[in-house]
C-alpha positions as CSV (number, residue, x, y, z in Angstrom):
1,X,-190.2,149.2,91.5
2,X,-190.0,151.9,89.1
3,X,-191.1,154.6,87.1
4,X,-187.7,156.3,86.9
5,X,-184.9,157.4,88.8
6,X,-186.8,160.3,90.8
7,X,-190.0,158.0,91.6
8,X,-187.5,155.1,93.3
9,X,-189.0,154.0,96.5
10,X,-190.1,150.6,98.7
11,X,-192.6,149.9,101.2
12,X,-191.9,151.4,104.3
13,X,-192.8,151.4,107.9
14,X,-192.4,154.4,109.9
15,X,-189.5,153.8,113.1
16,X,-189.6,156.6,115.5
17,X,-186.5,158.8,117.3
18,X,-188.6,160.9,119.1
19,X,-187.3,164.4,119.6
20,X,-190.3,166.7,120.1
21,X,-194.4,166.0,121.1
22,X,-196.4,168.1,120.1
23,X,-199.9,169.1,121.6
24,X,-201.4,166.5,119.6
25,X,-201.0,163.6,122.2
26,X,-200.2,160.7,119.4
27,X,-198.1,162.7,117.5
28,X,-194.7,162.4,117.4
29,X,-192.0,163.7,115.1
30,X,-188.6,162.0,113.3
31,X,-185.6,163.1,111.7
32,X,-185.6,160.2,109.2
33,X,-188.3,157.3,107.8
34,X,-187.2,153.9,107.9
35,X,-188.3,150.2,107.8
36,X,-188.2,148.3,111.0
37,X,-185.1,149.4,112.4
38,X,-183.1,152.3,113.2
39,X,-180.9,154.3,110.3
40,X,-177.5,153.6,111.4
41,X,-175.9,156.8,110.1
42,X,-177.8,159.8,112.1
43,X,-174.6,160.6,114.2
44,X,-172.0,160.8,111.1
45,X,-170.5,164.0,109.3
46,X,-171.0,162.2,106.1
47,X,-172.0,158.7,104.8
48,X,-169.9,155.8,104.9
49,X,-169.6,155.7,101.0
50,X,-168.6,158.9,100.9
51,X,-165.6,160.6,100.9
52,X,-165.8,163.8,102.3
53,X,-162.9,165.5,101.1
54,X,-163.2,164.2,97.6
55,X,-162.0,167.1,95.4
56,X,-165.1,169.1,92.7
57,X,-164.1,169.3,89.1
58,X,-164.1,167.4,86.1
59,X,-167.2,165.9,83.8
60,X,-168.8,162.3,83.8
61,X,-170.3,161.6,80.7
62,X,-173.2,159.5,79.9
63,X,-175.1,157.6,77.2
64,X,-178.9,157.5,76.7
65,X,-181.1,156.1,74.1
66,X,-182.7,157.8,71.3
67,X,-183.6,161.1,71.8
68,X,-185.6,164.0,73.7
69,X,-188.2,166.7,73.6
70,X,-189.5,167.2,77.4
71,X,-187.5,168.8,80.5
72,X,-190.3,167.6,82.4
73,X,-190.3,164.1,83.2
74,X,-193.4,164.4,86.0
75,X,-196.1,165.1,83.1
76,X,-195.5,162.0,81.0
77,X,-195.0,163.6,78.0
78,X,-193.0,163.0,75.1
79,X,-189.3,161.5,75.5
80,X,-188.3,162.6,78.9
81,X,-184.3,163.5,78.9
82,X,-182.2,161.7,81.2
83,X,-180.6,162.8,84.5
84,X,-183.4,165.7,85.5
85,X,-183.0,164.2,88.9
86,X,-180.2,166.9,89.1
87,X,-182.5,169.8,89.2
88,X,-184.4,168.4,91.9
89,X,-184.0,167.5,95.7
90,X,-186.9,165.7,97.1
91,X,-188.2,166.0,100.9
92,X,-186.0,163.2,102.0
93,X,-182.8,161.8,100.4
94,X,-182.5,157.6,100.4
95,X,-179.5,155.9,101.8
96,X,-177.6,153.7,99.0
97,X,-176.7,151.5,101.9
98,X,-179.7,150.9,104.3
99,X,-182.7,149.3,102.6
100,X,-185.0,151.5,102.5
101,X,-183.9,154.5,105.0
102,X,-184.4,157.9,104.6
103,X,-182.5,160.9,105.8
104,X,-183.6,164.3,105.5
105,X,-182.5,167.1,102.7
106,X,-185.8,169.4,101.7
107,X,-187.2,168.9,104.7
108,X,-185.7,168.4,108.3
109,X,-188.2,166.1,110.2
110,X,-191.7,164.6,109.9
111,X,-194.3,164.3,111.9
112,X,-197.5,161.4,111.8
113,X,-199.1,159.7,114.3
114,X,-197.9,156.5,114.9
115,X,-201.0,154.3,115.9
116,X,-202.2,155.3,112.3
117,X,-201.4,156.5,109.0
118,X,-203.8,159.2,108.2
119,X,-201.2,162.2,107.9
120,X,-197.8,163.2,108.0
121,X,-196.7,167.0,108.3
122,X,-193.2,167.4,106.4
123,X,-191.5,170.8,108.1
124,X,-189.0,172.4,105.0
125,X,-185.4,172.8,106.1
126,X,-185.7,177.0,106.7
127,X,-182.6,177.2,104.5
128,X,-183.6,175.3,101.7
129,X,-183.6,177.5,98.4
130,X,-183.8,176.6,94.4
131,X,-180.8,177.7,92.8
132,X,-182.1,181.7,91.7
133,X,-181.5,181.8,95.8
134,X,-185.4,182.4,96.4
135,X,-186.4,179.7,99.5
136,X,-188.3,176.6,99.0
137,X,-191.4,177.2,101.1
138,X,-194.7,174.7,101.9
139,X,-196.8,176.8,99.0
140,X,-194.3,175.3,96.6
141,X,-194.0,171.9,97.8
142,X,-198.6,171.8,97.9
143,X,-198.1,173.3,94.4
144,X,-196.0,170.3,93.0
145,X,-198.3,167.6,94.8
146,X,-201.3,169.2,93.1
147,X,-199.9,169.2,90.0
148,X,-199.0,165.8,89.8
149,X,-202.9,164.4,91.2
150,X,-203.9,166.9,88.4
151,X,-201.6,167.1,85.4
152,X,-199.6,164.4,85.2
153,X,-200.0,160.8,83.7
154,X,-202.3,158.1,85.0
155,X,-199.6,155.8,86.0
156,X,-198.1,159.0,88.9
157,X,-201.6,159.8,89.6
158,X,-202.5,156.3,90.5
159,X,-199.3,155.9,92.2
160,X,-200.8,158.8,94.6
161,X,-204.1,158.4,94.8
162,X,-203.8,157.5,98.6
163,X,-203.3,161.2,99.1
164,X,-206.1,163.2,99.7
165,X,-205.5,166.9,100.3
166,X,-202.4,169.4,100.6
167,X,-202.5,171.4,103.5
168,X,-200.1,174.7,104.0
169,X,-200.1,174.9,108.1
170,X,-197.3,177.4,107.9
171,X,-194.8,179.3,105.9
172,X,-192.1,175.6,106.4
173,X,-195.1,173.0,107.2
174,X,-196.9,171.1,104.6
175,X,-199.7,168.7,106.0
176,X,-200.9,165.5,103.4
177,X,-203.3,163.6,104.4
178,X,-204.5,160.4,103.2
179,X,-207.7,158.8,102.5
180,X,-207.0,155.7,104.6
181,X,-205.7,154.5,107.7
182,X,-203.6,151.8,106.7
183,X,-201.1,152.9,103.7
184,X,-197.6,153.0,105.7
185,X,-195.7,153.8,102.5
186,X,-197.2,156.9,101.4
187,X,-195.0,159.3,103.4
188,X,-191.6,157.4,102.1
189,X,-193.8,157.7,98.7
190,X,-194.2,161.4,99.0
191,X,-190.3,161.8,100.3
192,X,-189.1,160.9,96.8
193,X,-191.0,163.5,94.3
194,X,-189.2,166.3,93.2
195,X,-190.4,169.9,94.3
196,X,-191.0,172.4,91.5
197,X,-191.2,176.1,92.4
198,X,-195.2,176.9,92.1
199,X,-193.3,181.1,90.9
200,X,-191.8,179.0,88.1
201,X,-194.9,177.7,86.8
202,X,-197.0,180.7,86.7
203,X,-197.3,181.3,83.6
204,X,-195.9,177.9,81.7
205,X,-198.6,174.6,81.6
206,X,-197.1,171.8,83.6
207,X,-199.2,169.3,81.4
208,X,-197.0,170.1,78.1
209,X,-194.0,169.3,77.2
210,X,-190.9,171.6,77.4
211,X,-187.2,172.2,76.4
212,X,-187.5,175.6,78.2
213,X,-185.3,175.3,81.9
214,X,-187.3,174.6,84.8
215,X,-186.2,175.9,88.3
216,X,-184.8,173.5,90.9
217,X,-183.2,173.4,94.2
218,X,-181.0,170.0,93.2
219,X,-177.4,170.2,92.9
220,X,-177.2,171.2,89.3
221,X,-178.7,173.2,86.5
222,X,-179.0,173.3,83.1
223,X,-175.7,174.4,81.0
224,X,-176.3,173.4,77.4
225,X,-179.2,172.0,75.6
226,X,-178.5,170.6,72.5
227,X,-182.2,169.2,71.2
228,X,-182.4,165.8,71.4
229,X,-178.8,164.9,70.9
230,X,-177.2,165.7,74.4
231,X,-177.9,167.8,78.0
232,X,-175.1,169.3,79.7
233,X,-175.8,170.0,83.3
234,X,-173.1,172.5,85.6
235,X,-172.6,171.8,88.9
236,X,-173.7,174.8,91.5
237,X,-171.3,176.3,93.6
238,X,-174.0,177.6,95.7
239,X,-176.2,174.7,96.2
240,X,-177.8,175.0,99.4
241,X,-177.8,171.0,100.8
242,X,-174.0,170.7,99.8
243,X,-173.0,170.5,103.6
244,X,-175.7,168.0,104.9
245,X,-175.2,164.4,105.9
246,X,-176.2,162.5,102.4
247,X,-174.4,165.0,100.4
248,X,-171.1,165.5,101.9
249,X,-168.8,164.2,99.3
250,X,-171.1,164.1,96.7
251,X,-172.1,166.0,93.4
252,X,-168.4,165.9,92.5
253,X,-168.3,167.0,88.8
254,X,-168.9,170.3,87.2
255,X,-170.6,169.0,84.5
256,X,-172.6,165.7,83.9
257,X,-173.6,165.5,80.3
258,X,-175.9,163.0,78.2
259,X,-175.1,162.1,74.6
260,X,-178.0,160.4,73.1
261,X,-177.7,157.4,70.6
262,X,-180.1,156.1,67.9
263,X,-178.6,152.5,68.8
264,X,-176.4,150.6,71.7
265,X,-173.9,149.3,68.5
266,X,-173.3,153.3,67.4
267,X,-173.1,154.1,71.0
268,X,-170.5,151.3,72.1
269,X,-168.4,152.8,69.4
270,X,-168.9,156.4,70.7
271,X,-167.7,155.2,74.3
272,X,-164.7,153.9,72.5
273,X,-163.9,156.8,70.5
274,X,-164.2,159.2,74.3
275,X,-167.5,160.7,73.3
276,X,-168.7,159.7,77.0
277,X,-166.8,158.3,79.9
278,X,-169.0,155.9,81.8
279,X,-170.9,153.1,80.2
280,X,-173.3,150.6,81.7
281,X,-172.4,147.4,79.5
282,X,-175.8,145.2,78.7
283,X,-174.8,142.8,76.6
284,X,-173.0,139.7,77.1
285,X,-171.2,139.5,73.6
286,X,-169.8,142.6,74.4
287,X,-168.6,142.4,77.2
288,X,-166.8,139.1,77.2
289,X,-165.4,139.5,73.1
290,X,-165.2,143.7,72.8
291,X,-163.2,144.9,75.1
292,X,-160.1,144.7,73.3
293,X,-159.6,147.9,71.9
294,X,-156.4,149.8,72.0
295,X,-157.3,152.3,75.1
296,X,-159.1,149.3,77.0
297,X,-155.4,147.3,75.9
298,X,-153.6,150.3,77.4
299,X,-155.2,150.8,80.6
300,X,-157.0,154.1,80.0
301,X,-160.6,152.1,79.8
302,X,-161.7,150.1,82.9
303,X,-164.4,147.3,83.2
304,X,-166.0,147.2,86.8
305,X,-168.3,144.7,87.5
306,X,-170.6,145.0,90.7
307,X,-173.5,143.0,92.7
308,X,-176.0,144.9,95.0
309,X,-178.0,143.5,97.0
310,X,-182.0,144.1,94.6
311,X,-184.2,142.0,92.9
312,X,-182.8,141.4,89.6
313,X,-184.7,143.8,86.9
314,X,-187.0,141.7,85.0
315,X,-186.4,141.4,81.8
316,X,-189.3,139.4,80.0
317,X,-190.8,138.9,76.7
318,X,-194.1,140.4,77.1
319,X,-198.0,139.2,76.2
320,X,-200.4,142.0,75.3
321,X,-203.7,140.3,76.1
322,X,-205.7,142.8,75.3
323,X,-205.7,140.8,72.2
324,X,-206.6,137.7,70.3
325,X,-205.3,134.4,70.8
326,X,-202.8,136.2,73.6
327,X,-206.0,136.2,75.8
328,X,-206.1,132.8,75.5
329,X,-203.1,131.5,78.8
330,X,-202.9,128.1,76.7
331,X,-201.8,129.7,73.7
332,X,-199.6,131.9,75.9
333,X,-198.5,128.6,77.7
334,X,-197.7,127.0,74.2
335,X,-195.8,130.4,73.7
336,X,-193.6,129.8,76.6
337,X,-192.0,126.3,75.4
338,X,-191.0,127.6,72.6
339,X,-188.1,130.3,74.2
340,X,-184.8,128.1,74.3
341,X,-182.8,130.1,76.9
342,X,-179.9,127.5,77.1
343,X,-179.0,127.5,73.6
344,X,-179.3,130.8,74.0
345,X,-177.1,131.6,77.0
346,X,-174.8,128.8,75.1
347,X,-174.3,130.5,71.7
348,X,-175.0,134.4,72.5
349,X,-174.3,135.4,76.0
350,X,-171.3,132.9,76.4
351,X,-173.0,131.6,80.0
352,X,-173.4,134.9,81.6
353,X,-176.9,134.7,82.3
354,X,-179.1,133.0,84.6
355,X,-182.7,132.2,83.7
356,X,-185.0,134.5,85.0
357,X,-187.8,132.0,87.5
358,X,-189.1,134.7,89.3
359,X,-190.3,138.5,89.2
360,X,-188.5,139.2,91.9
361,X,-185.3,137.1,91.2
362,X,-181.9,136.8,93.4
363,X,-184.1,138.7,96.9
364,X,-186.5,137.1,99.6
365,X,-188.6,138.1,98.2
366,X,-188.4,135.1,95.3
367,X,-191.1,132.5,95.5
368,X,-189.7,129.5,95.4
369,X,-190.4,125.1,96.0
370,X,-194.1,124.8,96.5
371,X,-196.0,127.1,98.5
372,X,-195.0,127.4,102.7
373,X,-197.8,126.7,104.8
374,X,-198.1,130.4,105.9
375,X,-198.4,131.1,101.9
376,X,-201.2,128.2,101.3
377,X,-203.5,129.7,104.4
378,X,-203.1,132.9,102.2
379,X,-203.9,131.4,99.0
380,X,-206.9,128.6,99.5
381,X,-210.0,131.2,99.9
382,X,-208.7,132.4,96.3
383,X,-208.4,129.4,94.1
384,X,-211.4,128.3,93.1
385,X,-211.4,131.7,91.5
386,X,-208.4,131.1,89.4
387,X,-208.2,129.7,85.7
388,X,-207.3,125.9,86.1
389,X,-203.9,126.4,84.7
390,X,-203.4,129.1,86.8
391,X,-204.2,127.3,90.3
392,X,-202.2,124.3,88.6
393,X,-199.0,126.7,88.7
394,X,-199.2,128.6,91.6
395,X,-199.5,125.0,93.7
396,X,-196.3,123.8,92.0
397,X,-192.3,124.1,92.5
398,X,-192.1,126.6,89.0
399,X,-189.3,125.9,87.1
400,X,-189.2,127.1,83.2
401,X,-189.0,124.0,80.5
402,X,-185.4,123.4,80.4
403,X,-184.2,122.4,76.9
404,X,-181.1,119.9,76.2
405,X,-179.1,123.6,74.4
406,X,-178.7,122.1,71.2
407,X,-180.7,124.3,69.6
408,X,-183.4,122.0,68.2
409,X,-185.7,122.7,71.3
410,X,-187.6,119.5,70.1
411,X,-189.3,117.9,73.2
412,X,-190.4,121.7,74.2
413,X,-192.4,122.6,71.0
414,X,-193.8,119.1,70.8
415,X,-194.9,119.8,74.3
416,X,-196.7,123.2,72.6
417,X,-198.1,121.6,69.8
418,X,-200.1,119.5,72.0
419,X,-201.3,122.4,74.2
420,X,-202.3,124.2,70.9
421,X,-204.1,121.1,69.8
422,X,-205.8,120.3,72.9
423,X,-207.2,123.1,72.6
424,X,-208.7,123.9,69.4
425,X,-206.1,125.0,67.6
426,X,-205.2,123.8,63.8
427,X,-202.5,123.5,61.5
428,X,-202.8,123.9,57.7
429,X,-200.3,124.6,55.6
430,X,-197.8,125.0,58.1
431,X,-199.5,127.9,59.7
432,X,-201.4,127.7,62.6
433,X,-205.1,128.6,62.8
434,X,-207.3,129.8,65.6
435,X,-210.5,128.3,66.6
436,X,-212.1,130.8,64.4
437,X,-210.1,129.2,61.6
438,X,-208.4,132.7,61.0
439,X,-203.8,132.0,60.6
440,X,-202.1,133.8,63.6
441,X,-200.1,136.3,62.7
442,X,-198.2,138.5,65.6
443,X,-196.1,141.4,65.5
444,X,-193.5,142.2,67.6
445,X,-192.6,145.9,68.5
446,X,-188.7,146.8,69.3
447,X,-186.5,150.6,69.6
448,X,-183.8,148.9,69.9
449,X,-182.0,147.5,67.1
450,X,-179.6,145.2,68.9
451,X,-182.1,142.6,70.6
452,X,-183.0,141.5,67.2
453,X,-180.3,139.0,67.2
454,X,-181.4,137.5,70.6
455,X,-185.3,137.3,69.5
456,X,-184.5,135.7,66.0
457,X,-184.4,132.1,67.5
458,X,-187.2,132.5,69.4
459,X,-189.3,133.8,66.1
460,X,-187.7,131.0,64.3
461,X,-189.4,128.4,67.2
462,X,-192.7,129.9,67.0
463,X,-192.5,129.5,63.1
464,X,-192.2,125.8,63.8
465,X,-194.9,125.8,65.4
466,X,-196.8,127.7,62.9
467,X,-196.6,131.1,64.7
468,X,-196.1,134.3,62.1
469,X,-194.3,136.7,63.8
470,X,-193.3,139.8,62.3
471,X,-190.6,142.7,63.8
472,X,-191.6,145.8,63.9
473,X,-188.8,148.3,65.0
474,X,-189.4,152.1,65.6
475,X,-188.0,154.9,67.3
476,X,-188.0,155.6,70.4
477,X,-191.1,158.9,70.3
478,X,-193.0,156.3,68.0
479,X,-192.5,153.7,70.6
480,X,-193.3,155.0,73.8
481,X,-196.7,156.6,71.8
482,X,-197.4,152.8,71.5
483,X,-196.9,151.4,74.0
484,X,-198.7,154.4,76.1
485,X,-201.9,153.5,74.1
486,X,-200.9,149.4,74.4
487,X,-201.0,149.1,70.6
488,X,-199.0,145.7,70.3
489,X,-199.0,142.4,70.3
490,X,-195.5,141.2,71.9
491,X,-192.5,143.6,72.8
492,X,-189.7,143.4,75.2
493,X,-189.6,145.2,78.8
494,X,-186.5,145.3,81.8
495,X,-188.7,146.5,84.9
496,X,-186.2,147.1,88.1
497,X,-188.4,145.7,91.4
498,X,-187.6,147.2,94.6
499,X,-187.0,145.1,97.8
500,X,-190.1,146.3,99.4
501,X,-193.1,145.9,96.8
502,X,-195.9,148.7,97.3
503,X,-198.2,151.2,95.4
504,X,-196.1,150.1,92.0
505,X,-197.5,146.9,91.9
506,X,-200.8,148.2,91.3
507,X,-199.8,150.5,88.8
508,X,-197.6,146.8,86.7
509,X,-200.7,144.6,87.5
510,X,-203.7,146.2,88.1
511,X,-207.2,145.7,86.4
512,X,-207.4,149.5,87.0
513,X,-204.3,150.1,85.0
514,X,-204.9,147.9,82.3
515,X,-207.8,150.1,81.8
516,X,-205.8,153.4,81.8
517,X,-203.8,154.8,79.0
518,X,-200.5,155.6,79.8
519,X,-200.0,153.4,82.5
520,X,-197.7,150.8,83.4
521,X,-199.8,147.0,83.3
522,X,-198.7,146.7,79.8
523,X,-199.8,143.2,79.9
524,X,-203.4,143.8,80.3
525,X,-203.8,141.8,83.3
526,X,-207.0,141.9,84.6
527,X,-207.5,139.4,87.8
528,X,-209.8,140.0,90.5
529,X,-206.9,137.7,93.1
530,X,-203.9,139.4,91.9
531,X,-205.9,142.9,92.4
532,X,-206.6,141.9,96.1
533,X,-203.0,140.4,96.7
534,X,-201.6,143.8,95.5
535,X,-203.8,145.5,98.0
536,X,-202.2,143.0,100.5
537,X,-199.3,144.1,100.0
538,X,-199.8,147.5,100.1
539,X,-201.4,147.6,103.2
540,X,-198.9,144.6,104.9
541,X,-198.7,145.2,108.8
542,X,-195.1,143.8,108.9
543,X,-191.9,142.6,106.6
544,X,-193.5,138.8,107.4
545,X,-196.3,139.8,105.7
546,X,-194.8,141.6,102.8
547,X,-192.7,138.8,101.9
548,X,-195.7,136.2,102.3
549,X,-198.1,138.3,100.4
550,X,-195.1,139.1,97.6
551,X,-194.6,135.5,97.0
552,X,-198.2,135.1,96.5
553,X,-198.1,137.3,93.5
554,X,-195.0,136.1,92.3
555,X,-196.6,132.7,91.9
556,X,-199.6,134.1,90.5
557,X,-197.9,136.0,87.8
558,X,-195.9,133.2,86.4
559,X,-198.6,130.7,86.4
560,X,-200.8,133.6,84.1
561,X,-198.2,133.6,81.5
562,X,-198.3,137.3,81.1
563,X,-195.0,137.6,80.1
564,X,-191.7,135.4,79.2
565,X,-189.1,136.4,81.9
566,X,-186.1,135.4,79.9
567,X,-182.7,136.2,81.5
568,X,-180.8,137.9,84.1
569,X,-177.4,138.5,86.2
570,X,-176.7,138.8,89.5
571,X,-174.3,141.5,88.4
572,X,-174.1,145.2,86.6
573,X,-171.3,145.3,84.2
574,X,-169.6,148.9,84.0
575,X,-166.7,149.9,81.8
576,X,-165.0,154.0,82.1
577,X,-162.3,156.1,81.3
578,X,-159.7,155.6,83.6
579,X,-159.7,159.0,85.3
580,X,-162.5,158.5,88.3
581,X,-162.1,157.5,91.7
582,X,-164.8,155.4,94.1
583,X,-164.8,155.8,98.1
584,X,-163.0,152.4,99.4
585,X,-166.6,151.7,101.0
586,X,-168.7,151.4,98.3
587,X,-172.8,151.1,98.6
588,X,-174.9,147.7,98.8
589,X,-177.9,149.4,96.8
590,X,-177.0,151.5,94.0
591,X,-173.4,151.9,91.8
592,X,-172.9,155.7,94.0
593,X,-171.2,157.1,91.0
594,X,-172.3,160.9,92.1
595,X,-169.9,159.5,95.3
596,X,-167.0,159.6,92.3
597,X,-164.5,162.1,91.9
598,X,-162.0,163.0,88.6
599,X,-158.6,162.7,89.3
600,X,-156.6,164.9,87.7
601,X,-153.5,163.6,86.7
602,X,-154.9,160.0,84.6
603,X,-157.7,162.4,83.3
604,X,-154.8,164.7,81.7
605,X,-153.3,161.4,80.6
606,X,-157.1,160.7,79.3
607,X,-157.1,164.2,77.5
608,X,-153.6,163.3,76.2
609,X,-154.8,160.0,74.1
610,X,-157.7,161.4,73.2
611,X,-156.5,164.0,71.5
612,X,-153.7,162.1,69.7
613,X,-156.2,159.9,68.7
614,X,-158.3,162.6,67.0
615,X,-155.1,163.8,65.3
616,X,-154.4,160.5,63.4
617,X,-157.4,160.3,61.9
């Protein structure tokens, strides 16, 4: 699941510690939300991944992609610029080593009733401030929540639309209640947003996009904007949360900067040249044949490799089918032989991928075989509703046409030339022609000019099978316009999943969202079971459930052909400056890097080499 960074969060059941009852006889009130078990770290100084005496100095420097023109990254405006999470704490801060636990930061304990989900009353922390010193009070935090039901982008406001109303009961209590009875992830939901200052915004429009500094109570604030080329932010000294239980330890650096990059190949060089010190490696190629440059040789570059314990982000070729003949799930069918991942994986990635069989690949929450019984009781009253082909595949053990990785992918687009025929489709000329008799002709939109070197051979397979398809590339501003206003035939997507599926999943596969510009169902799907297995899920009584009901839709999205899932890894590859230290206990869920610390000494020997460097050229 994820819109970005600051809207991370999974389905969640509410456990309870009980440590005060209120008059209201069912309500009851926690130090912490969690799923289905009790947070294991309530009684520590600081969390196991942490290292509490880790010393504060030093920068970690980033890369990011293409450029910026929008501090706010809650309105869905222009390019949003990376690493805003920064300025802003959130009610409840998530542990990067319990799935899906909770502990508090802006506000110290919660209160619901138990027998039902209709409200929950966050009560602020009475110390909490943003970082001009002035407190963080419940106005504030019913401010931020109308703003984004108001002002924000359809995808957020759909993502909320559970929530009802925004109650102030006192000068630290915010009451939200919700319009059902049933929607157990909405307070975990709500714990994640980041809280804007409603003084801040009182005479600036939330709805536009800014460069001007917004007022947070996170960690850091803004040092240096340089407009869209790079974001310094500066660590501060005075940060109110710095003592509490998730944050002991952390928020190390002074600075954390962003250097943006018009391409990956531009930006790989940068990395090697110092221009930023920690780099999340994507590409197979380079990472097993281009590490061997004279600081990696030396030891002053490190590659870290690291499996946690999510889904693996799906990474797909996608279908808009919005649009003629990708409305059509033969054609997209036909479409799907022709990808050749194992000549693929053979001659680019040099066998460091796995194909992708699943949206939900490497967790439990991957369908897999054919159907359990428990899932079959939940799929027969749907499907005589489905499309043939689509009641054909979710029955089935799914597997992805394997080809033989020669490259010739023969059998396969035999295979889709007799789909394309069988069903009206003609070739002439070497083209192939709709029913209407009109030549197909698709273009495929990309920012990114790197994958066009993996998507070439699958081009080159549709051509066989009479296919036009043209590349399109863009930047990024021009992009994300598009694709807000679904104005493309095929692109490329990576969409992280969480472990515990919710609200998102109607926002990525909703017939609501693929009416709604802006929002996330780039696909277009539009499916009366999916919409009702979604609700499922959302509204899933137990983990059993959750799991059943996720299968279900990871069946039914694979046998719609909505999108290629192509390939994956079952690790992150990570490659920085030798001058940062990690706890020894390092997170199942999440990298930790604001856990990291500079060390000195190797990052004067950093400094050192750097700087010799710069004077030989």
């Amino acid at each position: 699941m994820c819109i970005s960074s600051t809207l991370s969060k999974a389905k969640f059941i509410l456990l309870f510690l009980p440590i005060h009852i209120s008059a209201w006889a069912n309500l009851q009130t926690t130090t912490y939300i969690a799923l289905q078990s009790k947070p294991k770290y309530l009684n520590l100084d600081a969390m196991p991944y942490a290292n509490p005496d880790a010393p504060k100095g030093g920068k970690l420097v980033k890369a990011a992609d293409g450029t910026f023109d929008n501090l706010n990254g809650m309105n869905g405006q222009g390019s949003w610029v990376e690493g805003t999470n920064y300025l802003f704490d959130t009610l409840f801060s998530k542990s990067l080593d319990e799935p899906n636990v909770f502990y508090p930061l802006l506000a110290e304990k919660i209160q619901f009733d138990p027998s039902r989900t209709k409200f929950v009353i966050f009560h602020l922390n009475p110390r909490a401030r943003f970082s001009d010193g002035s407190p963080v009070l419940a106005e504030d935090v019913k401010f931020t929540f109308e703003m984004y039901l108001t002002k924000t982008n359809p995808g957020l406001q759909m993502y909320l639309s559970d929530l009802d109303k925004i109650q102030v009961l006192s000068k630290h209590a915010v009451k939200m209640v919700f319009k059902s009875e049933s929607n157990t992830e909405m307070p975990a939901i709500l714990s994640q947003m980041p809280i804007f200052s409603k003084k801040d915004w009182e005479s600036k429009d939330f709805s536009r996009a800014t460069l001007k500094p917004i007022l947070g109570s996170g960690p850091y604030t803004i040092k240096n904007i340089d407009a869209g080329r790079s974001i310094t932010y500066q660590r501060n000294p005075h940060y109110w949360a710095k003592d509490l239980l998730v944050n002991r330890g952390r928020y190390n650096f002074d600075q954390i900067k962003y250097v943006y990059y018009r391409s990956s190949d531009i930006a790989f060089e940068g990395f090697k040249a110092g221009q930023y010190t920690f780099h999340q490696e994507k590409f197979a190629r380079k990472w097993k044949t281009e590490y061997n440059f004279p600081a990696f040789n030396s030891g002053l570059v490190k590659k870290y490799s690291v499996a946690l314990q999510n889904p693996a982000p799906t990474q797909s070729i996608v279908f808009n089918t919005r649009k003629k003949p990708l409305n059509d799930i033969y054609f997209r069918q036909a479409m799907t032989y022709a990808y050749d991942f194992e000549w693929q994986n053979k001659a680019l990635f040099y066998q460091q991928y796995q194909r992708l069989q699943s949206h939900f690949q490497f967790s439990e929450l991957e369908a897999k075989s054919v159907p359990s019984p428990k899932e079959l009781t939940i799929l027969k009253p749907y499907l005589s509703r489905l499309h043939p082909l689509q009641r054909e595949g979710v029955l089935k053990a799914w597997k992805y046409p394997i080809t033989d990785g020669t490259g010739y992918n023969r059998k396969s687009l035999l295979t889709a030339r007799k789909i394309l025929i069988d069903q009206g489709y003609s070739f002439k000329n070497g083209n192939l022609h709709a029913r209407d008799g009109k030549p197909i002709q698709l273009e495929l939109l990309l920012h990114q000019e790197g994958l066009q070197r993996t998507l070439m051979p699958y081009i080159r397979n549709l051509k066989k099978l009479g296919i036009q398809v043209s590349i399109r590339q863009v930047d990024m501003p021009q992009y994300l316009q598009r694709m807000r206003q679904y104005d493309f035939d095929l692109t490329t997507m990576v969409m992280p999943q969480s472990l515990n599926p919710g609200n998102e999943q109607a926002q990525f596969w909703s017939s609501h969202a693929a009416n709604e510009e802006g929002n996330y169902n780039f696909s277009g799907v539009k499916n009366s079971v999916i919409d009702e297995i979604i609700q499922r899920i959302i509204h899933a009584p137990d983990r059993e459930k959750l799991i059943l009901n996720t299968r279900i839709l990871d069946r039914l999205l694979r046998a719609g052909y909505y999108q290629i899932l192509t390939y994956g890894n079952d690790r992150e590859w990570y490659a920085y400056w030798n001058m940062y230290k990690q706890p020894q206990i390092k997170p199942k869920l999440a990298v930790g890097e604001d856990y990291w610390w500079v060390d000195q000494q190797q990052a004067r020997k950093v400094a050192a080499y750097l700087g010799r460097s710069k004077g030989s050229r």
